[in-house]
PyMOL Python script that loads the backbone (N, CA, C, O; Angstrom):
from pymol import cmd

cmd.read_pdbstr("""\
ATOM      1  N   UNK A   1      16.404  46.094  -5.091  1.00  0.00           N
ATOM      2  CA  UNK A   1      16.432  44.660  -4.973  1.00  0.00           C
ATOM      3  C   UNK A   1      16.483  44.064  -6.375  1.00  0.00           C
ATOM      4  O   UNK A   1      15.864  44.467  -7.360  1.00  0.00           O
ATOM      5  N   UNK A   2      17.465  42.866  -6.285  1.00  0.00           N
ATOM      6  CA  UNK A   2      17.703  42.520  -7.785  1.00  0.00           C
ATOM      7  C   UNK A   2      16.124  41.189  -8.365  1.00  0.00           C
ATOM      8  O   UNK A   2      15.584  40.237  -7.802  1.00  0.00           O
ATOM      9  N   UNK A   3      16.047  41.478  -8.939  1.00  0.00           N
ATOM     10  CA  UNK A   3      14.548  40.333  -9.463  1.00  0.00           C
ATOM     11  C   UNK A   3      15.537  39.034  -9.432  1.00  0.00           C
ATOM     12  O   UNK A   3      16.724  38.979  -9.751  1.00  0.00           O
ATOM     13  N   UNK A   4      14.731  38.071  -8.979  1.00  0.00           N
ATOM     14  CA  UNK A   4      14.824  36.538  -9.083  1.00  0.00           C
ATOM     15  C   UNK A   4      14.774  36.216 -10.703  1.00  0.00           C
ATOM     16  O   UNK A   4      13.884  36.746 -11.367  1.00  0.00           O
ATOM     17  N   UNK A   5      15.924  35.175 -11.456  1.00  0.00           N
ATOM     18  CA  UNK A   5      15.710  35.154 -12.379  1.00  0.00           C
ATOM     19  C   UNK A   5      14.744  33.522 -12.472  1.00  0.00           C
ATOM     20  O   UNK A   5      15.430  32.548 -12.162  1.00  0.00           O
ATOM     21  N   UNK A   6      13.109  33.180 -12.906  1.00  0.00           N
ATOM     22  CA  UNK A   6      12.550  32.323 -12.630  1.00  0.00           C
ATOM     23  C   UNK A   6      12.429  31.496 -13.895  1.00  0.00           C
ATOM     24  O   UNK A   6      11.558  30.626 -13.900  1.00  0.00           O
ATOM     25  N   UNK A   7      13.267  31.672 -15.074  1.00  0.00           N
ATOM     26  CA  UNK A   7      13.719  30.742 -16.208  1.00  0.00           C
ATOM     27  C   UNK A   7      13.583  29.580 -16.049  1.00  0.00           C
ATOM     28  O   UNK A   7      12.855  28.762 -16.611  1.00  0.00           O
ATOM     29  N   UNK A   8      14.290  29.497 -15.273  1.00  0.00           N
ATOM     30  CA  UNK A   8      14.366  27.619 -14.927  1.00  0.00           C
ATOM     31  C   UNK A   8      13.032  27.079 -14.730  1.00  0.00           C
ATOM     32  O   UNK A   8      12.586  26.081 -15.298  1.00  0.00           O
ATOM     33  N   UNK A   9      12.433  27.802 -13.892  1.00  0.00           N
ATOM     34  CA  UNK A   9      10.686  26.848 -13.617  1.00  0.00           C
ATOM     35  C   UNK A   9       9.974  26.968 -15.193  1.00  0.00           C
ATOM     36  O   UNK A   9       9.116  26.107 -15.392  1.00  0.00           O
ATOM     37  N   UNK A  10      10.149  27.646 -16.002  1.00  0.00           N
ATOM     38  CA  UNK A  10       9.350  27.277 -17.214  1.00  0.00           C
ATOM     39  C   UNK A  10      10.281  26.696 -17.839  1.00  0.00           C
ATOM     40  O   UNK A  10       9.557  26.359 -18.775  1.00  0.00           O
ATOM     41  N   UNK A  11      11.478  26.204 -18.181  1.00  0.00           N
ATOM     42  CA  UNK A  11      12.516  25.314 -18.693  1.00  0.00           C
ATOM     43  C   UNK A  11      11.976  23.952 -19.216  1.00  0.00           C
ATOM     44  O   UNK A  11      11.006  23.422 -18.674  1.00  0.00           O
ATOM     45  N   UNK A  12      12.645  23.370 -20.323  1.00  0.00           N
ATOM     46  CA  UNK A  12      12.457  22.332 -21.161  1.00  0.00           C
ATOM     47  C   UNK A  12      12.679  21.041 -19.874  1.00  0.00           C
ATOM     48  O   UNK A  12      11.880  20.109 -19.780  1.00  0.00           O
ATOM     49  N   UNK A  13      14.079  21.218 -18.801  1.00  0.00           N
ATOM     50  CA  UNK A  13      14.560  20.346 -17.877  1.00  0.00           C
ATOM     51  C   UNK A  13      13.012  20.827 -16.532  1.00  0.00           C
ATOM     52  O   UNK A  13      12.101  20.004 -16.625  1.00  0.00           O
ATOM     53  N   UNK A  14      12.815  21.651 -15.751  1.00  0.00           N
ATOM     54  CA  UNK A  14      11.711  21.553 -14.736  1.00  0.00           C
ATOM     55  C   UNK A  14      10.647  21.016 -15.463  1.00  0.00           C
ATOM     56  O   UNK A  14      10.218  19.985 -14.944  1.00  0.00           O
ATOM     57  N   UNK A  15       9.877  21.473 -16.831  1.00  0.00           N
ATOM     58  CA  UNK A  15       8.928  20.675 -16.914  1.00  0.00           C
ATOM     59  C   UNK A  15       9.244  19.346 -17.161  1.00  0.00           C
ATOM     60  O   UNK A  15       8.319  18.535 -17.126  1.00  0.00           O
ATOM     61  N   UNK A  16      10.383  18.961 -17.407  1.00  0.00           N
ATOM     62  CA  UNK A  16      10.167  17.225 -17.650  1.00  0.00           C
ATOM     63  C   UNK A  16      10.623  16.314 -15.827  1.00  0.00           C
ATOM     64  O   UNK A  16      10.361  15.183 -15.420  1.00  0.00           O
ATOM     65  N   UNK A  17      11.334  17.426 -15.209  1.00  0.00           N
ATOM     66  CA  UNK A  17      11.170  16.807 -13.586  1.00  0.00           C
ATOM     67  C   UNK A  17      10.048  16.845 -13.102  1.00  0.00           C
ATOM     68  O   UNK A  17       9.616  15.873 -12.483  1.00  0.00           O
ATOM     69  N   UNK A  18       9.209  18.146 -13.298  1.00  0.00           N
ATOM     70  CA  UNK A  18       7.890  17.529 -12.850  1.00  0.00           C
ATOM     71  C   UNK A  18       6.836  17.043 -13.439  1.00  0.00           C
ATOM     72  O   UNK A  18       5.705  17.175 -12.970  1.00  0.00           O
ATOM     73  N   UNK A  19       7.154  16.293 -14.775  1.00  0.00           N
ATOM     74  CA  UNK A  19       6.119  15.280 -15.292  1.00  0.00           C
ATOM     75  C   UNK A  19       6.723  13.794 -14.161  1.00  0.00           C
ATOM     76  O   UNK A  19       5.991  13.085 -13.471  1.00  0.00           O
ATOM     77  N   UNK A  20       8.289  13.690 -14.306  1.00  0.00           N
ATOM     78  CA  UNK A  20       8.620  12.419 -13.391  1.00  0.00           C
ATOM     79  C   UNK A  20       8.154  12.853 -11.924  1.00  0.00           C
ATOM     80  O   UNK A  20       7.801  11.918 -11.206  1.00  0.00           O
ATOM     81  N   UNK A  21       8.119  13.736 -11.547  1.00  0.00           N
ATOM     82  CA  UNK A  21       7.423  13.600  -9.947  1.00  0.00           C
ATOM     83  C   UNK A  21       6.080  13.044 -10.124  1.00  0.00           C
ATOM     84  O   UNK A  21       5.715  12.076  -9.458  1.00  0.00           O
ATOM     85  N   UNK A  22       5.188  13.716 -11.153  1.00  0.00           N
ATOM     86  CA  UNK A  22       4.089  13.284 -10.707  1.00  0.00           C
ATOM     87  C   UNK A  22       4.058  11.964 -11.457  1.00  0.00           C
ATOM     88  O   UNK A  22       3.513  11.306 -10.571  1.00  0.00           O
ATOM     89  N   UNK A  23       4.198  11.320 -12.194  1.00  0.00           N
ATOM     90  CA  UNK A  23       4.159   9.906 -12.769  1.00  0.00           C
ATOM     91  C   UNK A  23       4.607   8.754 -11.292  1.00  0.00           C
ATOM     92  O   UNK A  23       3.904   7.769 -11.065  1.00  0.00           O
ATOM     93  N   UNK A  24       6.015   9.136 -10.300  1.00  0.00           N
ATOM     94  CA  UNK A  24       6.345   8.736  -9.473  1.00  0.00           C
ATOM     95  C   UNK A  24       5.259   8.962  -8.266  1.00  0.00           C
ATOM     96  O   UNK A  24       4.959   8.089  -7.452  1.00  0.00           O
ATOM     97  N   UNK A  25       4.824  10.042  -8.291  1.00  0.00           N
ATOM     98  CA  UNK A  25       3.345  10.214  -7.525  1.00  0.00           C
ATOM     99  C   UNK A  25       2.274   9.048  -8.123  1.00  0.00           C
ATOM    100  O   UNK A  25       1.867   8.149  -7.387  1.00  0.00           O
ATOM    101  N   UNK A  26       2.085   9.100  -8.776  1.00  0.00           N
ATOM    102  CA  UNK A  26       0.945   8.266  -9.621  1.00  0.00           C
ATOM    103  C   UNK A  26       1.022   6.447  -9.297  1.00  0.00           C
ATOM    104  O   UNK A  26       0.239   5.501  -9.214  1.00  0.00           O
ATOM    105  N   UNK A  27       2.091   6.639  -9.220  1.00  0.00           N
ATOM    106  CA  UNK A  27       2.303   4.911  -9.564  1.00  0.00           C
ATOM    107  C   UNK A  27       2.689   4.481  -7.780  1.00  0.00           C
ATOM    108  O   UNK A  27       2.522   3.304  -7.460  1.00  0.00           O
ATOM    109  N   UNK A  28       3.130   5.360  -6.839  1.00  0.00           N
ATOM    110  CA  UNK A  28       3.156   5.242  -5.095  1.00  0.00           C
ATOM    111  C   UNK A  28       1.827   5.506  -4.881  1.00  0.00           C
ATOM    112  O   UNK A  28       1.318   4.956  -3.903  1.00  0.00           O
ATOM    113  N   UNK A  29       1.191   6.168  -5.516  1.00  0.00           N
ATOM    114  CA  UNK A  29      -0.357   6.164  -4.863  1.00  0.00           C
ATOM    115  C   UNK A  29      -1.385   5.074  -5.301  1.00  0.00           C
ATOM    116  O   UNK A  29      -2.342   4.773  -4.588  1.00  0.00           O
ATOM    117  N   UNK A  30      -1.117   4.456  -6.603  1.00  0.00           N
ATOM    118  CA  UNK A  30      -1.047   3.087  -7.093  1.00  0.00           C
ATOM    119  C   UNK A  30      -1.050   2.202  -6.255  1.00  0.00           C
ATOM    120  O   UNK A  30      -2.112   1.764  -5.813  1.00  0.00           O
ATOM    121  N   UNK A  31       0.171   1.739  -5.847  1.00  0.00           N
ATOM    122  CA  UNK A  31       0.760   0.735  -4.969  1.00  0.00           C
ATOM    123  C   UNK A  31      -0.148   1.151  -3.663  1.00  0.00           C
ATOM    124  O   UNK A  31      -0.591   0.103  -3.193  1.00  0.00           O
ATOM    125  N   UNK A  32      -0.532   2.129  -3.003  1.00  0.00           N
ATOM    126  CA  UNK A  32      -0.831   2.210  -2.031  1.00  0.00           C
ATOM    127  C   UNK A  32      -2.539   1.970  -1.605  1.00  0.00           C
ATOM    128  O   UNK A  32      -3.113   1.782  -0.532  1.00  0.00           O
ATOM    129  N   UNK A  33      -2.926   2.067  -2.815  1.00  0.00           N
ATOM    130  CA  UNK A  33      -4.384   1.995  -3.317  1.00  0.00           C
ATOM    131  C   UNK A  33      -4.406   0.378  -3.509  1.00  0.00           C
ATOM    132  O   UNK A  33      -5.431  -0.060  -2.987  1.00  0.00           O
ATOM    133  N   UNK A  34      -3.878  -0.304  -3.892  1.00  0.00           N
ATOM    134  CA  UNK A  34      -3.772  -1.695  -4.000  1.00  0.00           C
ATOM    135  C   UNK A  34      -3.579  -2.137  -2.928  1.00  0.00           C
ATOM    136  O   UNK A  34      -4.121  -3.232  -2.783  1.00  0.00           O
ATOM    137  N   UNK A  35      -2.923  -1.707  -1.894  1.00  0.00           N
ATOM    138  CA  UNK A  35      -2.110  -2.255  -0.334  1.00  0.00           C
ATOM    139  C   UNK A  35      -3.571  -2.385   0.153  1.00  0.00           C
ATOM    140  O   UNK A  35      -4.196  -3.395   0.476  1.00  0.00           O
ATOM    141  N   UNK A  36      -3.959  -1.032   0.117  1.00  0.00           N
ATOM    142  CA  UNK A  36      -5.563  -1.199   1.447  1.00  0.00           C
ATOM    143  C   UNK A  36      -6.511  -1.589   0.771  1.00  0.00           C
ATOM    144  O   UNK A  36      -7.558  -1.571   1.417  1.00  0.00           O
ATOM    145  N   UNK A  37      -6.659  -2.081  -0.673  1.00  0.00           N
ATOM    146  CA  UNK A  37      -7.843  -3.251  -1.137  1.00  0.00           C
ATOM    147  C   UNK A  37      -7.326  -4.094  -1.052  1.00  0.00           C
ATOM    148  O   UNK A  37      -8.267  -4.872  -0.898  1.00  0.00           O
ATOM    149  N   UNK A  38      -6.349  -4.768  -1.014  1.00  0.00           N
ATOM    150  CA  UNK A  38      -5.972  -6.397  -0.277  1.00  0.00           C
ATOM    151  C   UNK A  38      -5.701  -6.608   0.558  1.00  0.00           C
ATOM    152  O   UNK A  38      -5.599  -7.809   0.810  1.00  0.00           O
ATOM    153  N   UNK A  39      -5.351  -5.534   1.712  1.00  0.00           N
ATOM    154  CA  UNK A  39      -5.481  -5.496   3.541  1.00  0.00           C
ATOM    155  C   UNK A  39      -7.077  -5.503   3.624  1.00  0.00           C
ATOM    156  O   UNK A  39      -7.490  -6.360   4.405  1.00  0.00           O
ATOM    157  N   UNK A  40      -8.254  -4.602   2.882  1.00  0.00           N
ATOM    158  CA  UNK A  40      -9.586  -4.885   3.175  1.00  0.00           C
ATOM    159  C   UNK A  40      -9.714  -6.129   2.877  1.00  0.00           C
ATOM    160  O   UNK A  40     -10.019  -6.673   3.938  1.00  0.00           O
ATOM    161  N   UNK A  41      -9.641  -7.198   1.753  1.00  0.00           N
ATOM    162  CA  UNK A  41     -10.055  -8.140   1.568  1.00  0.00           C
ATOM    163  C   UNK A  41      -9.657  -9.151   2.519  1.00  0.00           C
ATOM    164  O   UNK A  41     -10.498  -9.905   3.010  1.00  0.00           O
ATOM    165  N   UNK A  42      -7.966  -9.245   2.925  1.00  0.00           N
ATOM    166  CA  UNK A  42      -7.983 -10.428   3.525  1.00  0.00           C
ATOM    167  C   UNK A  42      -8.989 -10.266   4.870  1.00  0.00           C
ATOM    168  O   UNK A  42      -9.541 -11.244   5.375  1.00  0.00           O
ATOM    169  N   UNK A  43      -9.158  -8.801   5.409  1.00  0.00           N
ATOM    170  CA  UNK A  43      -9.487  -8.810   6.771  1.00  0.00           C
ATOM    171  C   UNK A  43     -11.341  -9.170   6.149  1.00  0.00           C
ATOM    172  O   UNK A  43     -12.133  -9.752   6.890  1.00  0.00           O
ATOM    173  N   UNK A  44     -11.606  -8.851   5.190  1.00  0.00           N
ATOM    174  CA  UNK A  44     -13.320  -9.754   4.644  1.00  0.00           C
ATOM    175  C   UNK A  44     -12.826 -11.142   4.285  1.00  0.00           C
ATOM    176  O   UNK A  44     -12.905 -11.179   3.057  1.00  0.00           O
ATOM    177  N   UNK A  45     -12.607 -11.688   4.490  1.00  0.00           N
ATOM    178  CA  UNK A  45     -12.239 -13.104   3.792  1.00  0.00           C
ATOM    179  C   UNK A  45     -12.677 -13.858   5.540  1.00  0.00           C
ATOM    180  O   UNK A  45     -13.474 -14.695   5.966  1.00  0.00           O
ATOM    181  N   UNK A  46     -11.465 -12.836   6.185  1.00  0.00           N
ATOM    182  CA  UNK A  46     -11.561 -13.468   7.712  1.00  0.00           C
ATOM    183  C   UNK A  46     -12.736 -13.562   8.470  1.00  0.00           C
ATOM    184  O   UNK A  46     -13.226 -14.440   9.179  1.00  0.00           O
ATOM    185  N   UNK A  47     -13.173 -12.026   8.021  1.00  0.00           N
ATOM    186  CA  UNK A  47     -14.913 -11.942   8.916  1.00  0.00           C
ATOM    187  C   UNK A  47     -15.615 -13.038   8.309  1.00  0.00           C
ATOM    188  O   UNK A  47     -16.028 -13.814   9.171  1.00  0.00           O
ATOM    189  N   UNK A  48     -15.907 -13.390   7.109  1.00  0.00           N
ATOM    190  CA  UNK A  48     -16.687 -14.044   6.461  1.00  0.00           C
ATOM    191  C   UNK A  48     -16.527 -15.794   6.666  1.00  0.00           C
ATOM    192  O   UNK A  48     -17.412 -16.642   6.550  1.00  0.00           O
ATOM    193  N   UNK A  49     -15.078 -15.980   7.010  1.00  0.00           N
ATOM    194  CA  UNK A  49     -15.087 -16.951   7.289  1.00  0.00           C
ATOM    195  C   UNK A  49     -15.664 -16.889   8.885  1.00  0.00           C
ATOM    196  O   UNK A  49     -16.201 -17.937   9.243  1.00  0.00           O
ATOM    197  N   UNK A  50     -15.631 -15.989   9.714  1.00  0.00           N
ATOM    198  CA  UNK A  50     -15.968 -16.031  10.979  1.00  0.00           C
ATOM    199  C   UNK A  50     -14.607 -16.013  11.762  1.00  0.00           C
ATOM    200  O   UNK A  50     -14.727 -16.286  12.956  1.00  0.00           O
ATOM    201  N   UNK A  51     -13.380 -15.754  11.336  1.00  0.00           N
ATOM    202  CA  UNK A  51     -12.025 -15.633  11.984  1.00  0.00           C
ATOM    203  C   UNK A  51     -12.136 -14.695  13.022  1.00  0.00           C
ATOM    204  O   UNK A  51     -12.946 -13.843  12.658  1.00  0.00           O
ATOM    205  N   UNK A  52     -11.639 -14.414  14.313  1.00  0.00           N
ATOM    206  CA  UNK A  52     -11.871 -13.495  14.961  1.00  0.00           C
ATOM    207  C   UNK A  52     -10.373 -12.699  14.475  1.00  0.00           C
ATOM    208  O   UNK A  52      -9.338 -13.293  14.777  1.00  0.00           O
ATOM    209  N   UNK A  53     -10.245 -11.291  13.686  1.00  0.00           N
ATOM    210  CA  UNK A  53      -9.009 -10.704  14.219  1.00  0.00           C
ATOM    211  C   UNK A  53      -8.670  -9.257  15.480  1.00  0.00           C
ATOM    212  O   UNK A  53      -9.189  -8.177  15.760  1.00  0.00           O
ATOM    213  N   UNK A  54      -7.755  -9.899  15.834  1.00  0.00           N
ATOM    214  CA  UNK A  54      -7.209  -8.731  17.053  1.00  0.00           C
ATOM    215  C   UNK A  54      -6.805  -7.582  16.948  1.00  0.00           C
ATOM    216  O   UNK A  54      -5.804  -7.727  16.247  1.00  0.00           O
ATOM    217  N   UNK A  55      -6.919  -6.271  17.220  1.00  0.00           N
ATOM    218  CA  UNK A  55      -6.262  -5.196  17.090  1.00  0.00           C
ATOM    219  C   UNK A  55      -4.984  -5.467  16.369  1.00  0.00           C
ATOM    220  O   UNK A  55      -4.597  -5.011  15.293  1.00  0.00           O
ATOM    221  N   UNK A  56      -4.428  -6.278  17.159  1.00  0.00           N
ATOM    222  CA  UNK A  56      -2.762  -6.431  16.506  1.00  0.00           C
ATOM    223  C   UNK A  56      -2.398  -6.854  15.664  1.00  0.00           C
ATOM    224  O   UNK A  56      -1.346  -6.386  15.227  1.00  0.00           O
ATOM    225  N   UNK A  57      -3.256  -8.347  14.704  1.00  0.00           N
ATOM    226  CA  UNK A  57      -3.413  -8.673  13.686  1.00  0.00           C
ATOM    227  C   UNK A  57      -4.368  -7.617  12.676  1.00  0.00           C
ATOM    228  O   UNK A  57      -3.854  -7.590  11.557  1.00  0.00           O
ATOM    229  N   UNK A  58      -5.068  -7.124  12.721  1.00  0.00           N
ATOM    230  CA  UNK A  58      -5.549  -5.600  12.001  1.00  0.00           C
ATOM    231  C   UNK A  58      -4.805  -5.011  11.722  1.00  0.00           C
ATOM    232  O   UNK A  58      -4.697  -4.813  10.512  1.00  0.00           O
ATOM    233  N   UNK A  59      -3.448  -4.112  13.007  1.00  0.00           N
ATOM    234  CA  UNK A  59      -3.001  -3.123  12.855  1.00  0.00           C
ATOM    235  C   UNK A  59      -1.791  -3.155  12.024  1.00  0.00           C
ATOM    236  O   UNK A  59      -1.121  -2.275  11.485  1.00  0.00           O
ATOM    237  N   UNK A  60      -1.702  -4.642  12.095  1.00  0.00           N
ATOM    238  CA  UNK A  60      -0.233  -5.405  11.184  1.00  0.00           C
ATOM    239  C   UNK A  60      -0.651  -5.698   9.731  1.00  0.00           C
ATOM    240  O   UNK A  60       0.226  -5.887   8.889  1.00  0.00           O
ATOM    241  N   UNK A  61      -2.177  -5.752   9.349  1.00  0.00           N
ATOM    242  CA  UNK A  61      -2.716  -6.435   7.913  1.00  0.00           C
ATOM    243  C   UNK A  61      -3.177  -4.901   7.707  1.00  0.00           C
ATOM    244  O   UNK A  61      -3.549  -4.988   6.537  1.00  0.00           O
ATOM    245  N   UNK A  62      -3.403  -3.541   8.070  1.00  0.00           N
ATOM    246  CA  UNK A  62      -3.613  -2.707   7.638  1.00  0.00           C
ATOM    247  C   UNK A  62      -2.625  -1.552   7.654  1.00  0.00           C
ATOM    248  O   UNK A  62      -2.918  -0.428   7.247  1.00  0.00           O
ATOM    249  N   UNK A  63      -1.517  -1.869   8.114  1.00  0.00           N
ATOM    250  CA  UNK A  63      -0.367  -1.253   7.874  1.00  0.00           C
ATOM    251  C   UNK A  63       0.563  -1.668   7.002  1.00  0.00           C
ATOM    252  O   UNK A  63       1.495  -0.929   6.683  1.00  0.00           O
ATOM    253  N   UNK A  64       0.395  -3.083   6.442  1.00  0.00           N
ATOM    254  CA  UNK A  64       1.324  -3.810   5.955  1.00  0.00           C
ATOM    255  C   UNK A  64       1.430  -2.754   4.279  1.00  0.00           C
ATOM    256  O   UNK A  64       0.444  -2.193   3.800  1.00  0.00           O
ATOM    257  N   UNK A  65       2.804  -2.709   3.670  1.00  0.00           N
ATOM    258  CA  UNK A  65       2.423  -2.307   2.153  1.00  0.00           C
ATOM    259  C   UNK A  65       3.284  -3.357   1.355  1.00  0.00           C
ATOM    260  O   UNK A  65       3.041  -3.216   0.157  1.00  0.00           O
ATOM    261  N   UNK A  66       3.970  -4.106   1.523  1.00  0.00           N
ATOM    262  CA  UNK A  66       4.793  -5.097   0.656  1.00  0.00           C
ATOM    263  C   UNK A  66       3.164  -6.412  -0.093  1.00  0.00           C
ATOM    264  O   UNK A  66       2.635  -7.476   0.229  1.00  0.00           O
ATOM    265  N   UNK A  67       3.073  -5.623  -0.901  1.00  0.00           N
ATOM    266  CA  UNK A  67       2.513  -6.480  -1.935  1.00  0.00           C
ATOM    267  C   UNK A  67       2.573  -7.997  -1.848  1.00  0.00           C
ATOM    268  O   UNK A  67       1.546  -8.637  -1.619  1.00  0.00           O
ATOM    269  N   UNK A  68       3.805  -8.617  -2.033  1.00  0.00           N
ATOM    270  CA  UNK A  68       3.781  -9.984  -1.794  1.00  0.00           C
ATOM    271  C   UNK A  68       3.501 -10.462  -0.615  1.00  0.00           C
ATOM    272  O   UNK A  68       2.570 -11.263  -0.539  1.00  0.00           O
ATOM    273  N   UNK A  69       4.134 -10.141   0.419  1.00  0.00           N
ATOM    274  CA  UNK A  69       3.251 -10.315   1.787  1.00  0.00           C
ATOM    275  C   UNK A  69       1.733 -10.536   1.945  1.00  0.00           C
ATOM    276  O   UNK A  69       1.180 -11.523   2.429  1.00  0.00           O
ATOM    277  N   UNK A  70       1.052  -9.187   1.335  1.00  0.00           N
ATOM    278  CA  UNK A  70      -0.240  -9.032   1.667  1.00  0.00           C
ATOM    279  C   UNK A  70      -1.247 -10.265   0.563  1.00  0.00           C
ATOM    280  O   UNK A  70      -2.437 -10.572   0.617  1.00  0.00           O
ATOM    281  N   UNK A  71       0.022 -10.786  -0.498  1.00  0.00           N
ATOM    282  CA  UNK A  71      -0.937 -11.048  -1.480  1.00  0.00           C
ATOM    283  C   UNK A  71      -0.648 -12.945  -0.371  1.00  0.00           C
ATOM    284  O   UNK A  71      -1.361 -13.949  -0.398  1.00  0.00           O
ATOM    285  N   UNK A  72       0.211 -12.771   0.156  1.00  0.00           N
ATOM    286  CA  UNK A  72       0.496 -14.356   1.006  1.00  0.00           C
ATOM    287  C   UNK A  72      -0.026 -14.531   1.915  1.00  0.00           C
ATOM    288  O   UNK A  72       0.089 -15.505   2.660  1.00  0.00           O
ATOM    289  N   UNK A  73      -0.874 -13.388   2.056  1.00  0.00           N
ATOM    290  CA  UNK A  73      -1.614 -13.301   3.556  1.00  0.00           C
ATOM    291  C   UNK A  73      -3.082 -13.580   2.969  1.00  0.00           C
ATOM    292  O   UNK A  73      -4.021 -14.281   3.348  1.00  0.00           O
ATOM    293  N   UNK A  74      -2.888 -12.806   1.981  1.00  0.00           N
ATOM    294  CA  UNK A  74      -4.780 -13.057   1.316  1.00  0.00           C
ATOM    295  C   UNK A  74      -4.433 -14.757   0.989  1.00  0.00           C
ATOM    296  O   UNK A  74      -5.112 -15.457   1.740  1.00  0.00           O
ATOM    297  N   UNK A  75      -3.770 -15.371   0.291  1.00  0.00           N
ATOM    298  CA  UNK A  75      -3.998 -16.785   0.130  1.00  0.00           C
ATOM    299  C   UNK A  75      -4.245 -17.771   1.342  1.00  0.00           C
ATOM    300  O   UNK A  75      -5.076 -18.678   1.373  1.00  0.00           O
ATOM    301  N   UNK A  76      -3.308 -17.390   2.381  1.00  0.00           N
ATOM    302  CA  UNK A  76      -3.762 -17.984   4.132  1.00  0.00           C
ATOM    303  C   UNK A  76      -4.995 -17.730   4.330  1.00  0.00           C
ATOM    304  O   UNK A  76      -5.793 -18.667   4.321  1.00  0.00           O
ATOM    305  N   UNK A  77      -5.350 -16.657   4.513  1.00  0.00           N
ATOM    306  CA  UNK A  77      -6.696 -16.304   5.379  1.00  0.00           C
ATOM    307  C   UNK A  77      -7.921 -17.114   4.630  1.00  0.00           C
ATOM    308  O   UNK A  77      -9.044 -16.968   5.113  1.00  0.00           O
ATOM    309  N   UNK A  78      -7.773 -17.911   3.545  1.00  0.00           N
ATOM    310  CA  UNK A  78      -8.667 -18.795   2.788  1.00  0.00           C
ATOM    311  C   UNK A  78      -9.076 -19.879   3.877  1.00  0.00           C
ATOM    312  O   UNK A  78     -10.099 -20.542   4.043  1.00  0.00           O
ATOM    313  N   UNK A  79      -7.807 -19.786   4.583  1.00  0.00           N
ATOM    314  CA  UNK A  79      -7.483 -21.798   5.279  1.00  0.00           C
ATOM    315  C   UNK A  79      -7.529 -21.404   6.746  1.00  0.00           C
ATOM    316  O   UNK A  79      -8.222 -22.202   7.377  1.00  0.00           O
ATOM    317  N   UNK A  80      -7.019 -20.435   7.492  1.00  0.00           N
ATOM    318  CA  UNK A  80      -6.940 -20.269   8.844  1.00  0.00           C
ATOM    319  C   UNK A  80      -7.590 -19.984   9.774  1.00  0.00           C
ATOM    320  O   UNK A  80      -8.401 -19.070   9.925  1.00  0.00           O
ATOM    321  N   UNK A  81      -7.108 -21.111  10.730  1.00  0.00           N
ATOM    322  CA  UNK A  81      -8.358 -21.249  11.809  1.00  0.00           C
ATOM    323  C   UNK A  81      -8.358 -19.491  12.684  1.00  0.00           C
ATOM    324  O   UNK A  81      -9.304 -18.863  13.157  1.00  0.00           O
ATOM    325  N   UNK A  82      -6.809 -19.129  12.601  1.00  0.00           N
ATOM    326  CA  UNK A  82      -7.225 -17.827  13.809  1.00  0.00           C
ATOM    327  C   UNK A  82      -5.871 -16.844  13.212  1.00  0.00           C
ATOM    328  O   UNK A  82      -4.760 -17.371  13.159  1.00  0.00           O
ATOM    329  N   UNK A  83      -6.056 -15.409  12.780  1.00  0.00           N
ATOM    330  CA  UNK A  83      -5.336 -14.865  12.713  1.00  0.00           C
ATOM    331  C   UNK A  83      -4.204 -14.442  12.381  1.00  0.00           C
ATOM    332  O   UNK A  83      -3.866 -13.787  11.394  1.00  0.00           O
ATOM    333  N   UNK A  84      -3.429 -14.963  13.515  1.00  0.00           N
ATOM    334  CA  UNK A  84      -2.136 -14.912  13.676  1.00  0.00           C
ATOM    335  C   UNK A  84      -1.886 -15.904  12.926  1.00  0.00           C
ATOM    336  O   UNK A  84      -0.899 -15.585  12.262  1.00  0.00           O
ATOM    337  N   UNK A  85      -2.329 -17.257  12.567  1.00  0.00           N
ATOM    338  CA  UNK A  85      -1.499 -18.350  11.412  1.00  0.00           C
ATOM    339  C   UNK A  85      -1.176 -17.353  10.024  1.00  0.00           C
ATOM    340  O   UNK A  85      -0.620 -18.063   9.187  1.00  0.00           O
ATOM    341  N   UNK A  86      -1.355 -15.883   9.498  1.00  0.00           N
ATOM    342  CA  UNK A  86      -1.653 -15.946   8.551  1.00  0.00           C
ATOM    343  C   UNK A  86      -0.086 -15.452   8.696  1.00  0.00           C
ATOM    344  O   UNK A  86       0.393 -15.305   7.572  1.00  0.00           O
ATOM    345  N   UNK A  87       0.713 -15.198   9.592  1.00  0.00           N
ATOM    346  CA  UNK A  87       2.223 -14.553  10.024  1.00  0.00           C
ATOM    347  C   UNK A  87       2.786 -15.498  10.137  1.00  0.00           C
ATOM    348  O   UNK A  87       3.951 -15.407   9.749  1.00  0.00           O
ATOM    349  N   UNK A  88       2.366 -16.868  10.681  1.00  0.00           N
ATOM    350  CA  UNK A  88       3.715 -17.851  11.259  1.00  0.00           C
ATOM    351  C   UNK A  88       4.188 -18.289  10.287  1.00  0.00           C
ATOM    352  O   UNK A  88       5.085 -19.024  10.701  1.00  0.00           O
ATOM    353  N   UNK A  89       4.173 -18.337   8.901  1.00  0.00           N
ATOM    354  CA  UNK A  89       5.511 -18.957   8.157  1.00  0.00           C
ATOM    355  C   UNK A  89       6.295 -17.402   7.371  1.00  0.00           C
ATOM    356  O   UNK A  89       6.994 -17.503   6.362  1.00  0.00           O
ATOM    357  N   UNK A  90       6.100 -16.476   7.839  1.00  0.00           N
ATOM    358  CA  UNK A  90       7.025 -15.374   7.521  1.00  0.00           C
ATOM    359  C   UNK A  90       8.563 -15.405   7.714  1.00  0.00           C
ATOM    360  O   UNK A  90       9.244 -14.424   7.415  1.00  0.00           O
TER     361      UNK A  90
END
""", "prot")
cmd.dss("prot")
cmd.show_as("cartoon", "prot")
cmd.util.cbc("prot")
cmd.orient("prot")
């Protein structure tokens, strides 16, 4: 059996693809770490105001990851009487 030649994985080009994977790792796990502390907050903003939210408004503010969204949703939930207002001008 002929040996695998494994050059390439110690290479000047693989180590600099996988410094960009993980930097691209770094900065999606970033973004994603930011998504569910401002999906927690707006949904504390709501309890605290006493807002009731629904499964469906939860499952939509804790799934959400578009940043601007979530950051337009945290500025609503300051003012709204119930929930769902924090979607109707989307």
């Amino acid at each position: 059996m002929t040996p695998i030649d494994l050059s390439f994985f110690r290479s000047e080009t693989s180590q600099r693809l996988r410094e960009e994977g993980r930097t691209e790792g770094l900065i999606e796990g970033e973004a994603k770490g930011e998504a569910k502390t401002t999906a927690r907050n707006i949904l504390r903003v709501l309890e605290r105001r006493g807002v009731t939210v629904g499964d469906d408004a939860r499952d939509r503010i804790t799934s959400c990851t578009d940043r601007h969204m979530l950051e337009s949703w945290l500025d609503r939930a300051v003012t709204v009487t119930a929930a769902t207002e924090l979607f109707e001008s989307e």
